[in-house]
N, C-alpha and C positions, 0 to 999 in steps of 0.2 A: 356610803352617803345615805342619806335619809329618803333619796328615790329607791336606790335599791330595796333599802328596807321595808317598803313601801309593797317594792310590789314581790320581794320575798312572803312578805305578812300575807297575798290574795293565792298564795300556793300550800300553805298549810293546812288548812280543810282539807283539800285533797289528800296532802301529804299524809296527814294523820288517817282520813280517813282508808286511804290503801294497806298504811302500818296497820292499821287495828285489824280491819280484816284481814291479812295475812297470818297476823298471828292469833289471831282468833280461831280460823276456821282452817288453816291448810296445813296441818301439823298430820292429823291423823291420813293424809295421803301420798303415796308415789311421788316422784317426779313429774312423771309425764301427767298427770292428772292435778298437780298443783300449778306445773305450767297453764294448763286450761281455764282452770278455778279463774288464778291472775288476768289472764290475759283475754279469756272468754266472758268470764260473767263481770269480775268486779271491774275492769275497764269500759264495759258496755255500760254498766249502770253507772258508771260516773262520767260520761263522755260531758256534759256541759261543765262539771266541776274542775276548773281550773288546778293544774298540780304541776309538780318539777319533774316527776317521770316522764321518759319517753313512750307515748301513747304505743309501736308499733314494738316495742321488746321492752315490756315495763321491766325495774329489777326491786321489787319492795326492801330486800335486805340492805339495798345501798342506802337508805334510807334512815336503817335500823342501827349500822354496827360499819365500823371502818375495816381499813386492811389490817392493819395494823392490830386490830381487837381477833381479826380471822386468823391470822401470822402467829398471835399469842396461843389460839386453839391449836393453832397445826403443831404447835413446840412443846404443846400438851398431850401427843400423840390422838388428837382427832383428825382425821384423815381431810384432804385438801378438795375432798369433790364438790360438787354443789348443793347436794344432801343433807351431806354434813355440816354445812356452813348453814344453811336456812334452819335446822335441827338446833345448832346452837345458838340463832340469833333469835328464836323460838322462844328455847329456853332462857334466855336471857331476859327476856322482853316481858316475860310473865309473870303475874303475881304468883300462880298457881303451880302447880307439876299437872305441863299440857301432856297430852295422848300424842305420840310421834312414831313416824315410822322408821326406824333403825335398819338400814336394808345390811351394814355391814357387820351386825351385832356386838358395835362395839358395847351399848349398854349393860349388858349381860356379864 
């Protein structure tokens, strides 16, 4: 209905603005330090910004890319972690060929 979509419409700023920073700037890091990134700086600096994430386990990739598009990677022998799923919604997401960190060298 045209309420939903209403107030779908006052979540997208946020939305976008988490997708962009994700894939803008946490490619070239670890796990454990892109959970930080998310969850420490870019949720702090948008705390009044209205968004669909869950403020307390944000997950930006749900955002980015379905199961269904992650399902297509794993049949592509890209491995099921959660690495490798943010690595390829990464590259997907980008104009460019981002800096990423490959912990299982599948790129090689």
């Amino acid at each position: 209905s045209i309420e939903e979509l209403d107030n779908l419409l006052k979540l997208v700023v946020g939305d976008v603005l988490i997708s962009a920073a994700f894939v803008s700037y946490a490619g070239p890091f670890n796990k454990k330090f892109r959970d930080l990134l998310v969850k420490e700086k870019f949720m702090k600096e948008t705390a009044v910004i209205p968004m669909s994430l869950n403020r307390k386990d944000p997950n930006p990739v749900g955002l980015l890319t379905d199961d269904s598009t992650a399902a297509s990677w794993n049949q592509q022998k890209l491995p099921s972690d959660k690495v490798s799923i943010e690595n390829g919604t990464i590259l997907t997401n980008s104009d460019r060929y981002p800096l990423l960190i490959d912990p299982q060298l599948q790129g090689i």
